[in-house]
N, C-alpha and C positions, 0 to 999 in steps of 0.2 A: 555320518553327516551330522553336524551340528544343530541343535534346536535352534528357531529362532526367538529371541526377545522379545520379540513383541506380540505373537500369539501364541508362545510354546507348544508349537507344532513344526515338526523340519518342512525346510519348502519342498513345495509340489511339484515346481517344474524351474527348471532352468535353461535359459537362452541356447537354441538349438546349438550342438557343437559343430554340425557342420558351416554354420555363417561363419564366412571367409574374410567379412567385413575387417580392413584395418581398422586399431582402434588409434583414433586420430585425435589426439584432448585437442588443438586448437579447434579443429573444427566442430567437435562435439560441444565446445564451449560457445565458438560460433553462432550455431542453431541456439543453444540455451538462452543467449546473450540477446540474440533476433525475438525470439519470442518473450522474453520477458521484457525487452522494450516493446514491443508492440502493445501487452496486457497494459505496462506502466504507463504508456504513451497515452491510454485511452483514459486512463482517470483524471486527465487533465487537459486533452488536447481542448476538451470541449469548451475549456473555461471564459476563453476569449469568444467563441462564437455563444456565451449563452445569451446575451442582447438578443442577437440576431434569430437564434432561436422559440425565445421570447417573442419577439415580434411576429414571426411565420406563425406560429404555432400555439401564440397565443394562453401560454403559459403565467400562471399567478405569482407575485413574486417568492410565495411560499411552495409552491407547485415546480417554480424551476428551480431548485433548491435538490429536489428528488430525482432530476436530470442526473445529477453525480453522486447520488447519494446512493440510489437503488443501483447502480453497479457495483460500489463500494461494498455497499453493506450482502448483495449476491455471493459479490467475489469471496468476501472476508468469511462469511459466515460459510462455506461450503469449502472452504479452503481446509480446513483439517477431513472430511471428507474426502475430499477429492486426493489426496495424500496419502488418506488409507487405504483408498480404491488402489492407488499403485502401488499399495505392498503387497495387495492380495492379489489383481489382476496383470500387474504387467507395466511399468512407470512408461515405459516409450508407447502402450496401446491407450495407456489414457491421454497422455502428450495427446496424442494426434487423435484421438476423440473430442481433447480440448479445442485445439486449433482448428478441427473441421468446424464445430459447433461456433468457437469466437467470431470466424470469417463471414459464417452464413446468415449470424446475428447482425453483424457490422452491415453488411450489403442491405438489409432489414431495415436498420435503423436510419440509413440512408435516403431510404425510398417512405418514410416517416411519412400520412397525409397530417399525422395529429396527435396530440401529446399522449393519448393509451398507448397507441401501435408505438411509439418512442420510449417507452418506459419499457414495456414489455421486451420489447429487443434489445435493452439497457439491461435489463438485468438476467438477456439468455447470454448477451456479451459475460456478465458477470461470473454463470454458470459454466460458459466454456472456458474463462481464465482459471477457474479454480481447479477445473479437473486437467489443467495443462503444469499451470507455476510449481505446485510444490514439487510436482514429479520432475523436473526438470532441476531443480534445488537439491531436491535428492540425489538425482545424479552427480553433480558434481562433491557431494560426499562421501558416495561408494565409490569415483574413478578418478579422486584425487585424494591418493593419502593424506593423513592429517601432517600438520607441519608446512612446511613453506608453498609445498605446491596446492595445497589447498587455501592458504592463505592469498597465494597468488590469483588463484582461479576468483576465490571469493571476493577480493579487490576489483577487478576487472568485474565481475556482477553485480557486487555493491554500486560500484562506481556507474554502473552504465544503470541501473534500476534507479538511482538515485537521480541522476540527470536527466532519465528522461521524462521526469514529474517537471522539471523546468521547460526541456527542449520540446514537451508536446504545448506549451504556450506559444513558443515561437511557431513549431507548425501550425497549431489551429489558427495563430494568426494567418499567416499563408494563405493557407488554405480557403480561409474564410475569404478575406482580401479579393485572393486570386480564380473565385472561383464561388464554392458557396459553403455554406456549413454542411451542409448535407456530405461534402470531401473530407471531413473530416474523422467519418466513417469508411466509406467508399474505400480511403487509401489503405486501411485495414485488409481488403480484399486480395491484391496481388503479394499483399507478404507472407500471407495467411498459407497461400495456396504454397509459396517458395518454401517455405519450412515443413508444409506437408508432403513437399516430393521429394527434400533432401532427409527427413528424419529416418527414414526407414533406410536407408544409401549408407549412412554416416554413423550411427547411432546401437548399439545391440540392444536389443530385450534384456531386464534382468529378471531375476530370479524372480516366483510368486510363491506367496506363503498361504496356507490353509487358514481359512477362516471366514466372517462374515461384518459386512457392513453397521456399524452401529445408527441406525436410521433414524431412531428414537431420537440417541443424544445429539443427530446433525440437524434432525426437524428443531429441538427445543434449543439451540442455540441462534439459531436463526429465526427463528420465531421469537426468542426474547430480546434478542438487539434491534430486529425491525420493530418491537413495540416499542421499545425506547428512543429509538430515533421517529418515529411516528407520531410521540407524545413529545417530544422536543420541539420537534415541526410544529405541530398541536400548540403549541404555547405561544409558540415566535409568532405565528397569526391570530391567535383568541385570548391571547394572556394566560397565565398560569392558573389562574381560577377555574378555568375550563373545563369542566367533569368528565369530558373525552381524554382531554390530556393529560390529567390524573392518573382518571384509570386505566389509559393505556402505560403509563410509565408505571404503574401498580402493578399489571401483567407482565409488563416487561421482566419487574425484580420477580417474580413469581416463577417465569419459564425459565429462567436464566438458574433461580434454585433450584428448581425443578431437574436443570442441565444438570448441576455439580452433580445432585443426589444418583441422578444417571448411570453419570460416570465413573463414579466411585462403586457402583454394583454391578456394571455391565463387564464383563467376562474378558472384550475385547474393546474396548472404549474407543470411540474416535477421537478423544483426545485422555494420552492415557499420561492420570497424574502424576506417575513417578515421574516425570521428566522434569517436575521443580520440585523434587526430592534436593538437586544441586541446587544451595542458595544464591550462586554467582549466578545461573542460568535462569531462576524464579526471576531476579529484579533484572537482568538483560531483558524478560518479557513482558516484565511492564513498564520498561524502556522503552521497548517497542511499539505499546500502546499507547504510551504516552508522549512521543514525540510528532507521530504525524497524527494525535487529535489535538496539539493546538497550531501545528504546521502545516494545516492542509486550508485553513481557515483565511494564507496568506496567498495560496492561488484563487482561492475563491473572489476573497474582496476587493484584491489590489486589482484583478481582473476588472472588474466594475470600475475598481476607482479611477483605475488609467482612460478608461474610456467614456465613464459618467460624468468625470467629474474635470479631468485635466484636459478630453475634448480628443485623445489617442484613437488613431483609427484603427481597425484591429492587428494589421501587419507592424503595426510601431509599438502596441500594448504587447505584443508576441514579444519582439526583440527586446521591450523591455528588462522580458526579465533573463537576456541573455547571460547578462554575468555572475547571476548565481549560479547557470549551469557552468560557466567558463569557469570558476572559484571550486567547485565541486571537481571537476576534469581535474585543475591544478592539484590534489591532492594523492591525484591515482599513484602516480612514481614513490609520493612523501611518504604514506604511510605504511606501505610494506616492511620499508625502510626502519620505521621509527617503532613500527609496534614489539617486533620482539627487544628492544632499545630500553623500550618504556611500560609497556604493558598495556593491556588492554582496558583497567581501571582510568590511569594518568589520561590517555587519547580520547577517552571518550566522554570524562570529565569535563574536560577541555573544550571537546566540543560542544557541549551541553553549557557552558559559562558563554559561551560566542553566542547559540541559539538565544536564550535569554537574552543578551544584551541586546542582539537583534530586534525582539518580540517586544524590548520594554522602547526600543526606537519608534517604534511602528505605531503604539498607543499613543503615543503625541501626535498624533495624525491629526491636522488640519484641514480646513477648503483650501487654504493659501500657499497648503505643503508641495511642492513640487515638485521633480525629478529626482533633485537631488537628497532629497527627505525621504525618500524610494531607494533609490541604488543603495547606501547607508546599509541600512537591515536587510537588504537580500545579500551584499557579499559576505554579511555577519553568518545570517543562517546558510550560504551557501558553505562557507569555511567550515562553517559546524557542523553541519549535518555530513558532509563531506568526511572530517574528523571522525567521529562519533559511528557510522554507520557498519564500516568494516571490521571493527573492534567488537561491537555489539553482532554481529553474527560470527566471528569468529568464536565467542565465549558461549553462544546457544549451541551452536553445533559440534564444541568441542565435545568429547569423551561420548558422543551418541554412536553405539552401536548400528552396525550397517542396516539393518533390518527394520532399527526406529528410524531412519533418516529421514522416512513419510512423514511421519506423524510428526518430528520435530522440525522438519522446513515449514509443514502444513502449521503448527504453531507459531511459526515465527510469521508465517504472511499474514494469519488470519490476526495478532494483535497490531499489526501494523496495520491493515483496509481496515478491521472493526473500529479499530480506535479511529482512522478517518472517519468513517460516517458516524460515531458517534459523538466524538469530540466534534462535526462540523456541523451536526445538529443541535447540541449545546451552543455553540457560536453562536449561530443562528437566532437559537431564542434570544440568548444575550443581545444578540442586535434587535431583535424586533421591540423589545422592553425597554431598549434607550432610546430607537428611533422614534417609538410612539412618545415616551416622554420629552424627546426634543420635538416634536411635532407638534405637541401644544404651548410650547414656547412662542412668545410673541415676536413674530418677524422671523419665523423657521423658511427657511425655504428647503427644496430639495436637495440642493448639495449638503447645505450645514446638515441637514437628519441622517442621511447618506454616512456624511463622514462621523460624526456623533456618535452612531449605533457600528462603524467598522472599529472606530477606536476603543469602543468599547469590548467588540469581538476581541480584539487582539489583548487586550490587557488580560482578558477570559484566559485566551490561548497562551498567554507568559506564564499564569499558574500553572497549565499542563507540563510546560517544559520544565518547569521550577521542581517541581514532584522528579518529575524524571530524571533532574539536574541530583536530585538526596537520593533517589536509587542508586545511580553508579556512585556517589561518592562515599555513600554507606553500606551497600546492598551489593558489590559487586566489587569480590576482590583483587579480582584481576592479578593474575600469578603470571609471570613472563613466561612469552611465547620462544621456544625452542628459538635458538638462531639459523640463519639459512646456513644447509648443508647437514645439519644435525638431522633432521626424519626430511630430509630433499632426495625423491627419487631419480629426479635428475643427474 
């Protein structure tokens, strides 16, 4: 029996041989596909009902800020943990340790009297996402050969993970609309339970390898991106002079070095460095960080704007932003297609020139910008990130041995959520430092501050993309992808 790679110990156990279970990839793709839209659904459904939340609950406009931010930053930051747990313990017993724990959070967070008890079950939602997604990510790397059928599988997840950062605004609209914010939780509950009765039915056990959790490096990662987004927040409401917000953004660089030093000595690392050994898969990961932290900034604020400012009620601020999901869909068939064509560098380039142009749309945001100053830069960023998203985990996940698959999906979600809460924290301040300066402008009112400090957000979030735009086009070489039929076990 072969050692494994990632703790050079052969595994300990593997999936009982008598389960009879057929192995069935659509449906196991299925389940994967269900619950990762559920996790992805919740980082955004909330967007449209945070008014509304705001008002119940009586949240600070910097206070509701941390509504999305502390699942983010739970999910993100636990996410290479929760990846490791299922190489050691079992990816299908963590799966469904995740989704018990996401479910019972969600019903929680529902039943909210006040903004403690809502944070707190925001960020056990965030706990049970992390020890569910990368096990789930994983699988489709150990049960889809590499080559087209992983390809394909990773399309149809990119694609559905991607959309439904859009299509949870159209629900929370809904929801909210039709019912209350509190639904926008609640509806977490019957899907939750659906994927815990079919996982164990559909799904095998795989293998667990000998070793031990790195607690150390998963405490000081998380511990240093919450003081960094803490001291962000910190700024956006007391100004940057602020001696809290200093020195929490001080601690932040302190834990976070504190993390490298870690894991560069720890035996079994929770996030173990050789994986950006490969230079094409190094800058795919701070691709990754770097597109949803200045892309997550445009559900946050066009949410408000659609409703603060153009007078959208929450079910019409939802459907708004229907067509970047509809523009994201449109790409699922194209880029299968196109990528062993062109390569994974060209496509994701590409998409990253459309994200930009999008984000540099959206900075000329007005009071008097309307609808159509809106649709504009969402079908931009919807075609690009659409482009760009499948390409960029194809080239993380390529050439990763079955055993690192944890650790390397568990790396690809956690630069993707870190980067949200901390690039939406940065936003953030950014907004608060133009809205107070346009708030002592003479004849400010609150739309013009509003729009002032969003436009300003987004100019923020064009540099993010613009960085991540010189990764792939310098940092990522992108060597064509086999053609379909060449490693197709179909």
């Amino acid at each position: 029996m072969s050692s494994s790679p990632l703790t050079g110990a052969p595994p300990r156990r593997r999936a009982p041989s008598g389960d009879q279970r057929t192995h069935r990839p659509g449906l196991v793709l299925g389940v994967i596909v269900a619950c990762q839209m559920m996790v992805a659904l919740d980082a955004t459904v909330v967007n449209v009902a945070l008014p509304r939340i705001q008002g119940a609950l009586h949240f600070s406009p910097t206070g509701l800020a941390w509504v999305f931010n502390i699942y983010t930053l739970v999910y993100g930051g636990l996410l290479l943990l929760g990846g490791r747990a299922g190489d050691l313990f079992g990816r299908r017993r963590m799966f469904l340790a995740g989704v018990a724990l996401f479910t019972a959070s969600s019903l929680l967070a529902g039943l909210a009297p006040g903004p403690g008890w809502l944070l707190a079950a925001r960020a056990a939602q965030g706990a049970g996402g992390a020890m569910a997604t990368p096990n789930v990510l994983a699988l489709i790397a150990v049960n889809f050969p590499e080559g087209h059928a992983r390809t394909r599988a990773l399309t149809v997840f990119s694609a559905a993970s991607s959309a439904s950062l859009s299509l949870g605004q159209v629900l929370g609209g809904m929801l909210t609309s039709w019912g209350s914010w509190r639904w926008v939780f609640f509806v977490n509950v019957p899907v939750g339970i659906l994927v815990a009765f079919l996982t164990p039915r559909i799904v095998r056990e795989t293998e667990t390898h000998r070793g031990k959790l790195d607690l150390a490096g998963g405490a000081a990662s998380v511990a240093g991106t919450g003081a960094l987004v803490y001291g962000f927040l910190r700024a956006a409401s007391d100004g940057w002079g602020d001696a809290t917000a200093l020195g929490s953004l001080g601690a932040g660089v302190v834990l976070l070095a504190a993390f490298a030093l870690l894991e560069r000595r720890a035996q079994q690392p929770v996030m173990p460095l050789r994986l950006l050994a490969s230079r094409d898969r190094a800058f795919a990961y701070a691709a990754f960080f770097l597109i949803p932290a200045g892309m997550f900034g445009v559900f946050y604020f066009l949410g408000q704007y659609l409703q603060d400012v153009l007078g959208y009620g929450p079910l019409r601020a939802g459907f708004a932003f229907l067509p970047m999901t509809v523009a994201m869909f449109a790409l699922i068939r194209v880029v299968p297609r196109l990528l062993p064509r062109l390569g994974a560098k060209a496509m994701i380039t590409a998409g990253m020139v459309l994200a930009a142009a999008g984000m540099l749309w959206l900075a000329q945001l007005s009071a008097s910008t309307g609808y159509g100053g809106v649709l504009g830069p969402m079908l931009l960023l919807g075609v690009g990130m659409g482009l760009a998203s499948v390409p960029l985990s194809v080239t993380i996940l390529s050439g990763v041995a079955p055993a690192e698959a944890g650790a390397a999906a568990g790396m690809l979600q956690t630069m993707q959520w870190v980067g949200a809460a901390v690039g939406l924290s940065v936003l953030v301040a950014v907004f608060g430092s133009a809205a107070r300066r346009e708030a002592s402008a003479p004849g400010a009112d609150a739309h013009r501050v509003f729009v002032h400090g969003a436009g300003a957000a987004f100019a923020a979030g064009l540099l993010f993309v613009l960085v991540a735009l010189a990764c792939a086009a310098f940092g990522v070489r992108g060597r064509l992808l086999p053609r379909r039929g060449a490693q197709d076990p179909a």
